[in-house]
N, C-alpha and C positions, 0 to 999 in steps of 0.2 A: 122451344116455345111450350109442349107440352108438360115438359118439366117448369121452366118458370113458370106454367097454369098451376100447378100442382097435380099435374097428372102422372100417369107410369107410364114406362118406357123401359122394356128389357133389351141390354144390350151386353156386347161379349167381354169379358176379360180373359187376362191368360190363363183364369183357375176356371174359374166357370160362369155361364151368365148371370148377370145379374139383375135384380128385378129393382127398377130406379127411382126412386122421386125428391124432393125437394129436402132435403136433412135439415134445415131449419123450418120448415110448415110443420106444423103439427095434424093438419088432418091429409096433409099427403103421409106422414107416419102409419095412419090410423088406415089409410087406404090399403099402402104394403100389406097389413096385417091383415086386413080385409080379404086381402087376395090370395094371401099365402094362405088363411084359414091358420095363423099362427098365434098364440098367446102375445100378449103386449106384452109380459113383463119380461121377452127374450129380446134384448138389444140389439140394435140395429149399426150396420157399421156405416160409416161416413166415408167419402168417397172424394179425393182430389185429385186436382192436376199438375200441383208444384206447390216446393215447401213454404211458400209466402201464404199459401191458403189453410195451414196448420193452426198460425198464433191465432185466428182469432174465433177458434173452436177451443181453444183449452187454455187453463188458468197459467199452465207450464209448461215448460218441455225440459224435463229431466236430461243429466248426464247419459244416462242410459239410451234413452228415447233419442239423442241427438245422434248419438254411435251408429248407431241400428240404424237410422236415415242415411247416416253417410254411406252403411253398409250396403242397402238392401232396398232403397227408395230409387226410383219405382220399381215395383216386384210387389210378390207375394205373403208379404207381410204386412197383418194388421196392429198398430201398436194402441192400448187403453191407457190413455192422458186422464187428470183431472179437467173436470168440464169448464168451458166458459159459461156465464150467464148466456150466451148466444144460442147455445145448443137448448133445443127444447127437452124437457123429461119424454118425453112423447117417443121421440127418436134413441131413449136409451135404458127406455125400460126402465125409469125412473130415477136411474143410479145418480150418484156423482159423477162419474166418470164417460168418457164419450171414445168408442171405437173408431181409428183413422187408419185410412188406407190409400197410397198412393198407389193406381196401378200402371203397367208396365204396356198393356196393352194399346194401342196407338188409336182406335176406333174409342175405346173408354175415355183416353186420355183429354182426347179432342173435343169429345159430346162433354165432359164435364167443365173445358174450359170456355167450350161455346155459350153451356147455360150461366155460364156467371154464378153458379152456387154448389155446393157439395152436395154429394147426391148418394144421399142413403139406400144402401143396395145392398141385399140379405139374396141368396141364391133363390130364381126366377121359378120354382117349382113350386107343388102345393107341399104344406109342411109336410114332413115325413119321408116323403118321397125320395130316391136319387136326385140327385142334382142335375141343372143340365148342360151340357156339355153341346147342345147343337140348337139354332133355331129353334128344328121340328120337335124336342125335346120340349123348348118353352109354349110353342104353340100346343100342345097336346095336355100339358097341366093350364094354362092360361089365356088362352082363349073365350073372350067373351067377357074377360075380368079385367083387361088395361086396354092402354090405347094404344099402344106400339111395342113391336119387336125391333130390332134391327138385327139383322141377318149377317154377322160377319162369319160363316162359317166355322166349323168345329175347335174348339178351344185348343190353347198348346198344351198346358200342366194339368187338368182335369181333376185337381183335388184342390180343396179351399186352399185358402192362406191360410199360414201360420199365426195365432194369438198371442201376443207377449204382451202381460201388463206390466207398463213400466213406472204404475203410479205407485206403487210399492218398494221399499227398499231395497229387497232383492229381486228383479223382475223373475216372473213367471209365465212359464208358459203354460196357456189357457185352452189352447185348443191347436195338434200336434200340424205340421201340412208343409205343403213343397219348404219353404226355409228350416232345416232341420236343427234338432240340439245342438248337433259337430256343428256347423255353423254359427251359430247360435252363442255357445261357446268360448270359440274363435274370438269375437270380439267382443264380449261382453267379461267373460272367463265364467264369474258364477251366475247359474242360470237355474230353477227349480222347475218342477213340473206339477200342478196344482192337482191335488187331488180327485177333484172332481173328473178329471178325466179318466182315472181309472178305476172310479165307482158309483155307483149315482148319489144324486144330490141329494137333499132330505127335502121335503116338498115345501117349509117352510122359506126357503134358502131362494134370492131374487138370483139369476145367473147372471157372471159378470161379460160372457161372449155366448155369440149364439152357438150352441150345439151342446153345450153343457148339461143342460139338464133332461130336455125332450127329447123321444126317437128321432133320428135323422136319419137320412140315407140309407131308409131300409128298403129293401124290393115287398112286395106282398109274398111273395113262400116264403118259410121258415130255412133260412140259410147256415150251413154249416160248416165250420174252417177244419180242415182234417193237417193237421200237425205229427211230424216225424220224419223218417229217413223217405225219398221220393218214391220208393219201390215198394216201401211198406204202404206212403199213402194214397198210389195208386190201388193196390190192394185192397186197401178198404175203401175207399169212393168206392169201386165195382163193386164190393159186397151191400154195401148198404144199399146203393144204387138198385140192385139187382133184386132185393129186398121188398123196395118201394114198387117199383116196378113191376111184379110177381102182385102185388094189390091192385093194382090198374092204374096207378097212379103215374102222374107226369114229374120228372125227373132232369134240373138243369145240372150239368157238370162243366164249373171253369177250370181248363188246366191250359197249357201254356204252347207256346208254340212247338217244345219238346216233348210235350207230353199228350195231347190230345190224340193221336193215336194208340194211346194205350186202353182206349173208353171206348167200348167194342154200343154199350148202348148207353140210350137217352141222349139228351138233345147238349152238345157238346161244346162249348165255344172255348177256344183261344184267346186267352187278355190280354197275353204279348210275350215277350221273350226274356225269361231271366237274367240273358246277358246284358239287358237295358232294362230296368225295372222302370224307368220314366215313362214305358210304350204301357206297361200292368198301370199306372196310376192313372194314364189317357183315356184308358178303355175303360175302367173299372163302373162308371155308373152306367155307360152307354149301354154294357154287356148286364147291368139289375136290370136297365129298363128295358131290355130284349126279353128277357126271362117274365117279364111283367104284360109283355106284349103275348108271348108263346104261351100262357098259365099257365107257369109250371107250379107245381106241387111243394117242391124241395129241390130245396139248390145244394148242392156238395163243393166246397171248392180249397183246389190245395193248399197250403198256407206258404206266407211269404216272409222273406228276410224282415229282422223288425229295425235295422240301422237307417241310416240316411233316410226316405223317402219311405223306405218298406213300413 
């Protein structure tokens, strides 16, 4: 009901919560944004609960775009369609194009077939921030700002979905997450990765998914990825560390379930265990928004495999 009002309503999927309202109101769009304190011209992704609720958000559904559904619906993949007249510019940051996403989550799945509409949901946080991965995550940035959380307790995959545009000839991927390239791949065979992800935008340039262009999931200290052999970058965490800390300064180090006892000080956490890098993707905001809770200063944290998930 809140949603048919045009209210928000943060609720869980299997990537992380999300913050809800009506993908075809336009001033439930405007409210999103409102809340999130985010620029309108970052699109918003659309939100269903079975593939009959696709055709009448987009002009098409490409060869590509049908693949990928067979693949990967419901799951963690958002695909960008040419838009219907139906979808407002409001919800997509003006573009042609309209962000869709079946999710996989059984709590999502239900509230968006309950309210009879797709349900525009951009991660439940204020911009910038970590995402969040738990209720008390959402309550803590939004609070005071919607009308409902819904509590399904802590997410399974803890990193966005995957963005693949597939209104383009060659789809590309837009923004990298749990459905990976090998995947990706797999059933598509050619698959590109847009640049923007691996430089910033120019500021004239509208973004074609969210996280493209604006900070995202940053913690407030200034975080640092230490790359190299695991003993070397033990080594240097402790030196810099040690460094910071000699100034009076507060100090977070992420290392791993094998390695956290090699960080004699500052303030230490564990993101999970190499042998399952799915347990480091689970953890990864929960453990910014720790550090964010703790003040730390600077964060030091080891670096990770960059294949599948990493």
């Amino acid at each position: 009901q809140v949603l048919r009002e045009g209210g928000l309503v943060a609720f869980p999927t299997e990537t992380v919560y999300g913050l809800g309202g009506n993908a075809l109101d336009e001033d439930a769009a405007k409210k999103i944004y409102a809340a999130k304190g985010r620029p309108c011209d970052n699109p918003l992704i659309a939100h269903i609960s079975c593939a009959e609720e696709l055709e009448p958000l987009v002009k098409e559904i490409p060869e590509a775009g049908r693949r990928l559904m067979e693949a990967f619906w419901p799951g963690p993949l958002t695909m960008i369609f040419p838009k219907s007249s139906k979808v407002p510019y409001g919800t997509t940051g003006g573009l042609d194009t309209v962000a869709v996403r079946m999710p996989d989550d059984p709590i999502a799945n239900r509230l968006i077939a309950l309210a009879g509409v797709p349900i525009a949901a951009p991660s439940a946080n204020t911009s910038g921030r970590p995402s969040p991965t738990t209720a008390d995550h959402v309550w803590q940035d939004m609070n005071g700002r919607i009308e409902m959380i819904i509590d399904g307790g802590p997410v399974g995959i803890g990193v966005e979905s995957t963005i693949v545009d597939v209104s383009s000839p060659v789809p590309a991927v837009l923004r990298p997450g749990a459905i990976t390239m090998e995947m990706l791949r797999e059933v598509l065979g050619e698959v590109t990765i847009d640049p923007a992800i691996l430089g910033p935008m120019s500021p004239g340039v509208r973004p074609k998914a969210p996280g493209m262009k604006y900070r995202h999931y940053a913690p407030k200290a200034e975080l640092t990825i230490v790359e190299g052999e695991i003993k070397e970058v033990i080594a240097k965490i402790n030196s810099l560390a040690a460094e910071k800390l000699e100034e009076g300064l507060k100090v977070g180090i992420i290392g791993t379930e094998e390695t956290v006892g090699c960080y004699p000080a500052g303030d230490v956490k564990s993101i999970g265990t190499r042998e399952d890098e799915a347990t480091i993707a689970g953890s990864l905001y929960g453990i910014l928004r720790e550090f964010d809770n703790d003040g730390v200063d600077y964060i030091y944290s080891e670096a990770f495999a960059t294949g599948g998930i990493g």
